[in-house]
Residue frames relative to the residue before (quaternion, step in Angstrom):
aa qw qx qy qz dx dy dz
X 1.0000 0.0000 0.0000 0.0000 0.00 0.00 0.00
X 0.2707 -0.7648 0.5833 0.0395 3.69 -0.32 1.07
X 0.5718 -0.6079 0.4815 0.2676 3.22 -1.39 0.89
X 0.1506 -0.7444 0.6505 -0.0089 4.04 -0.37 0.57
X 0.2017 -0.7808 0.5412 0.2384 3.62 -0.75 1.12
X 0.7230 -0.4509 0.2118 0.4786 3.20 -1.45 0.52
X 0.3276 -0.8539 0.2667 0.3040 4.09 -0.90 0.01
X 0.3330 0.6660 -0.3546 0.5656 2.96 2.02 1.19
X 0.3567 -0.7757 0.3950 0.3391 3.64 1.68 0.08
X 0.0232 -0.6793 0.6807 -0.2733 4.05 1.03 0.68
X 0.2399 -0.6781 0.6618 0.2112 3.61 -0.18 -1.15
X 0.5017 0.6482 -0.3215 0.4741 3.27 1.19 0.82
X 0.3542 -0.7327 0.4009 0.4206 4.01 -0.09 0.42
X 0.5164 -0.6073 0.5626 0.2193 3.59 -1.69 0.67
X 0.3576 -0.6553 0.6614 0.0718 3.15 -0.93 0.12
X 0.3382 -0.6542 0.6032 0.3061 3.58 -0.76 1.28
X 0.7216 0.3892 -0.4752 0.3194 4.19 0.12 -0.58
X 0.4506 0.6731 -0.2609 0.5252 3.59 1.58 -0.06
X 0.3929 -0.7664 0.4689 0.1961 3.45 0.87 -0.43
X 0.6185 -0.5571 0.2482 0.4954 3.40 1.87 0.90
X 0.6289 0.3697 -0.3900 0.5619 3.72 1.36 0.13
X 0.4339 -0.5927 0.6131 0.2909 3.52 -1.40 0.80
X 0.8031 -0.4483 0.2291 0.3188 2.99 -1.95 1.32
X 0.6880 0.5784 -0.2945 0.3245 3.61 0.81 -0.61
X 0.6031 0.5729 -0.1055 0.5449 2.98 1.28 -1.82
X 0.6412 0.5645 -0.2443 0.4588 3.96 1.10 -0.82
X 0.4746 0.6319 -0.3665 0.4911 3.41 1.05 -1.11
X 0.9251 0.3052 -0.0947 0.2049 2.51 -0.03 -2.03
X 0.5047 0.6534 -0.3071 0.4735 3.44 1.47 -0.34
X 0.7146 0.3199 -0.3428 0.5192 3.96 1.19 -1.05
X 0.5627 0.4756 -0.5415 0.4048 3.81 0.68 0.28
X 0.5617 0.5580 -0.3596 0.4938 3.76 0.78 -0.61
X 0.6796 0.3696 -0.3066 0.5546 3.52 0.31 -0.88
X 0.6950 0.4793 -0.2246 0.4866 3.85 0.27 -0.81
X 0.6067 0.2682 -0.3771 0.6463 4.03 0.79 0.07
X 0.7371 0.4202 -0.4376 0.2978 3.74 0.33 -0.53
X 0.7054 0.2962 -0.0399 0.6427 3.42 1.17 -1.13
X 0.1181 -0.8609 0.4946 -0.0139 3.92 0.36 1.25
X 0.6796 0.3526 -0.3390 0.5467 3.73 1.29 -0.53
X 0.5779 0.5454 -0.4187 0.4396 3.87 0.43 0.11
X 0.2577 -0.7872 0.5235 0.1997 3.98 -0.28 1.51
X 0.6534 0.6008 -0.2679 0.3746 3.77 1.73 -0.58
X 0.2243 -0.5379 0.7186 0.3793 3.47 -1.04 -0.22
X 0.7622 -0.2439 0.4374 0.4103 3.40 -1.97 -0.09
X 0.3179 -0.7242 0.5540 0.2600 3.79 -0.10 1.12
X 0.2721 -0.6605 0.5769 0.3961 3.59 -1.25 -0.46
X 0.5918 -0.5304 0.3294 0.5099 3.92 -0.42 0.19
X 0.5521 0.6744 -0.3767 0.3138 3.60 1.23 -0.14
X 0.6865 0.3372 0.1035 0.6358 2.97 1.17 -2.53
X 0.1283 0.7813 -0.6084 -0.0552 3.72 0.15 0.56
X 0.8519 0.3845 -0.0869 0.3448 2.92 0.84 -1.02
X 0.3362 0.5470 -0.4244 0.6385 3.43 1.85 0.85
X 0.3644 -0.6674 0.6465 0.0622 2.31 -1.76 1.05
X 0.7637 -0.2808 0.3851 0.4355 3.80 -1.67 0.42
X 0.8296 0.2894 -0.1416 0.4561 3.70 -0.13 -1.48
X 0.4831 0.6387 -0.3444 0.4899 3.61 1.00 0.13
X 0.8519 0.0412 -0.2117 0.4773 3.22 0.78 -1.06
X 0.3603 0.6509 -0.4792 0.4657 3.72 1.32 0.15
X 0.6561 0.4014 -0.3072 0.5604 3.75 0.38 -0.67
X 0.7859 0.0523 -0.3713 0.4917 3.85 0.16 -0.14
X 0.4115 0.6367 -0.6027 0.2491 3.75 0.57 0.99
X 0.6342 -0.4574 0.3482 0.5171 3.81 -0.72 1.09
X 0.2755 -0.7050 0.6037 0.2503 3.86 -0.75 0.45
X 0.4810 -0.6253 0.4743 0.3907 4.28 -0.89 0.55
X 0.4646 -0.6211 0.5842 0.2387 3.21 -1.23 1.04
X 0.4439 -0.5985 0.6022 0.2867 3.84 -0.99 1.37
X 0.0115 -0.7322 0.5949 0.3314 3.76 -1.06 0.23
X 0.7731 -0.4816 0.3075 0.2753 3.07 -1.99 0.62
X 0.5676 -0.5079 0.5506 0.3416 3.16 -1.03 1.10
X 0.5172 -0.4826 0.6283 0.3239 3.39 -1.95 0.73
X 0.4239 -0.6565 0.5306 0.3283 4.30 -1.19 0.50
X 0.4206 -0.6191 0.5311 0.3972 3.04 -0.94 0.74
X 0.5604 -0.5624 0.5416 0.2761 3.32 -1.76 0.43
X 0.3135 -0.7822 0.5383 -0.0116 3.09 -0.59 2.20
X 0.5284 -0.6552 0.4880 0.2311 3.67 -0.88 0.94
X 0.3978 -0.7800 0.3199 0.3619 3.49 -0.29 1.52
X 0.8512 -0.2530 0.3563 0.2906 3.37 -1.71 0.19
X 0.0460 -0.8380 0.5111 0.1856 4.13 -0.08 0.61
X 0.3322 -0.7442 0.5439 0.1998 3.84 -0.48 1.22
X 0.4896 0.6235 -0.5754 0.2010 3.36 0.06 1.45
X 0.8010 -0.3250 0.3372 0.3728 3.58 -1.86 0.37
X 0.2217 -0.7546 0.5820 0.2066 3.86 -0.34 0.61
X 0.6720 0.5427 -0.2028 0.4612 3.27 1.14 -0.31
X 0.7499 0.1989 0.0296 0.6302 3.52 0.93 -1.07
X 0.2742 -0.7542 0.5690 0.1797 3.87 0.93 -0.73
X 0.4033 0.6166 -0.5605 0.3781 3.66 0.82 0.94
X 0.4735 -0.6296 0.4744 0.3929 3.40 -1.03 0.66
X 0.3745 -0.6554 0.6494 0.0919 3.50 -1.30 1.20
X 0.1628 -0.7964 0.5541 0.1793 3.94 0.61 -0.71
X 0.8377 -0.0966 0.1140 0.5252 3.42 -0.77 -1.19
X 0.6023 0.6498 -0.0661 0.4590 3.81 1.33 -0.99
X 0.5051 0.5342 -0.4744 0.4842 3.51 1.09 0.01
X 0.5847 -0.6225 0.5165 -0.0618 2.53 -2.20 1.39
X 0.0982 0.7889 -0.6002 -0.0881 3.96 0.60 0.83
X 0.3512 -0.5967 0.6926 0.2021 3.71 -1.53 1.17
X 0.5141 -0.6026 0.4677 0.3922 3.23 -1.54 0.37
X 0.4311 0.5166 -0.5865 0.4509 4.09 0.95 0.38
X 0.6961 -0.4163 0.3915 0.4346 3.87 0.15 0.55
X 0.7621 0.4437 -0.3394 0.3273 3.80 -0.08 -0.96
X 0.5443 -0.6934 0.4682 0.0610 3.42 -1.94 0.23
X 0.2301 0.9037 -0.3569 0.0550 3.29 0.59 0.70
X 0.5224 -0.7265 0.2800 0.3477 3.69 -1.14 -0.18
X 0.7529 -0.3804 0.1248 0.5224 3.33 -1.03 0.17
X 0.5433 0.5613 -0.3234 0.5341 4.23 1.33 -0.40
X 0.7595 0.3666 -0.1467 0.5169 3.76 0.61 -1.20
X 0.3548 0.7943 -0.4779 0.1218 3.73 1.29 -0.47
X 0.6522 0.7098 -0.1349 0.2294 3.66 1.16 -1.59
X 0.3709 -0.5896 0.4840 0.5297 4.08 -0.04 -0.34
X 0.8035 0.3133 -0.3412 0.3741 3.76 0.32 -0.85
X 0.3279 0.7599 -0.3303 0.4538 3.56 1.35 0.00
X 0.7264 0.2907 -0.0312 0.6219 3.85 0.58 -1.57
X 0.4850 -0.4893 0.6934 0.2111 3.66 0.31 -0.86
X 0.0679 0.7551 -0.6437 0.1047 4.02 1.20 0.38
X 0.2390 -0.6663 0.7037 0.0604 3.36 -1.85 0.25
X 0.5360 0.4858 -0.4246 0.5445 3.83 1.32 -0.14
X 0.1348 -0.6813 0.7195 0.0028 3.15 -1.73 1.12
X 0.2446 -0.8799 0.3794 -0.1481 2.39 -1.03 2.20
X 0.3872 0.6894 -0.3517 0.5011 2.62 2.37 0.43
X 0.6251 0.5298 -0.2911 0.4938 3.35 0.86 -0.40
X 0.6279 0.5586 -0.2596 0.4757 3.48 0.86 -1.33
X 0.7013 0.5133 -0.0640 0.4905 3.48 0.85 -1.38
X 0.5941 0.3492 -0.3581 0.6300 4.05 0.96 -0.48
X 0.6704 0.4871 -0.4110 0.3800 3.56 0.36 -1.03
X 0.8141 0.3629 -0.2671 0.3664 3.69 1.06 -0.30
X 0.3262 0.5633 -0.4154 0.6353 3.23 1.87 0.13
X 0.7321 0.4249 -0.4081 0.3421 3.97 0.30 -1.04
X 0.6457 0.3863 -0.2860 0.5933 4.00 0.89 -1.06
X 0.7083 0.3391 -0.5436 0.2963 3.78 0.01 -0.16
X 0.6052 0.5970 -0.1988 0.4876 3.83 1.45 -0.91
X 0.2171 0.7931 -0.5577 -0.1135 3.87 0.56 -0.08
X 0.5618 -0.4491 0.4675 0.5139 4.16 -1.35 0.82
X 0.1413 -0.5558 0.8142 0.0907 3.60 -1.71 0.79
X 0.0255 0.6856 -0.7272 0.0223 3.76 -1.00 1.22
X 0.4201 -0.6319 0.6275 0.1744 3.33 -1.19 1.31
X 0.6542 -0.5351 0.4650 0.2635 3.79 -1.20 0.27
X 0.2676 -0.5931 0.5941 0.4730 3.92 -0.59 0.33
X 0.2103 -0.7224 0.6208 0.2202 3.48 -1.58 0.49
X 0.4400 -0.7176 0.4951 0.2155 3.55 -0.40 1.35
X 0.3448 -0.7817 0.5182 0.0394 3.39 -1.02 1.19
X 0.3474 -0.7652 0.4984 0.2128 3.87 -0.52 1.16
């Protein structure tokens, strides 16, 4: 089965369930045909799909991905103390609970931290230590 380009020249390939127009070029052809000729539910069948209709296969053509909006321009990052709200500048202290603090607030009991590092900290004592079980040794 050879590629076949679309047959509106798009420069895009056709598709035999498309009637040799890509999904775009197809759309747009069964709305033309469908404003010119308003009592006809068909486009020009192909000898394949007689017996589909336009909206049949437009609905299972791939639909166009919307593209993402450009981001608005977010307002940079302020380098203060989460704790006190002094500027920290280049020298600020990020904790692993997410926040920023200064060289005074740097500490967990300092801020009031929320990360538990007991957990964080067994869980790495547990994978660095694995259980060593000796065999039972059957007795004669």
């Amino acid at each position: 089965m050879d590629p076949t380009m679309c047959r509106a020249g798009c420069g895009f390939f056709g598709s035999e369930k498309f009637d040799s127009f890509c999904s775009k070029c197809f759309k747009q052809h069964c709305s033309e045909s469908h404003q010119q000729q308003p009592s006809t539910a068909h486009c020009p069948p192909s000898p394949q799909h007689a017996s589909e209709s336009c909206e049949s296969l437009v609905a299972e053509a791939p639909k166009e991905v919307p593209q993402p909006e450009a981001p608005l321009a977010t307002p940079p990052k302020k380098n203060r103390c989460g704790a006190c709200s002094k500027r920290v500048g280049l020298m600020g202290f990020s904790c692993r609970c997410g926040g920023l603090f200064c060289a005074q607030h740097r500490y967990g009991k300092e801020h009031a931290c929320g990360f538990d590092y007991k957990t964080l900290e067994r869980g790495w004592i547990a994978q660095a230590n694995p259980v060593v079980k000796a065999d039972k040794i059957q007795k004669i």
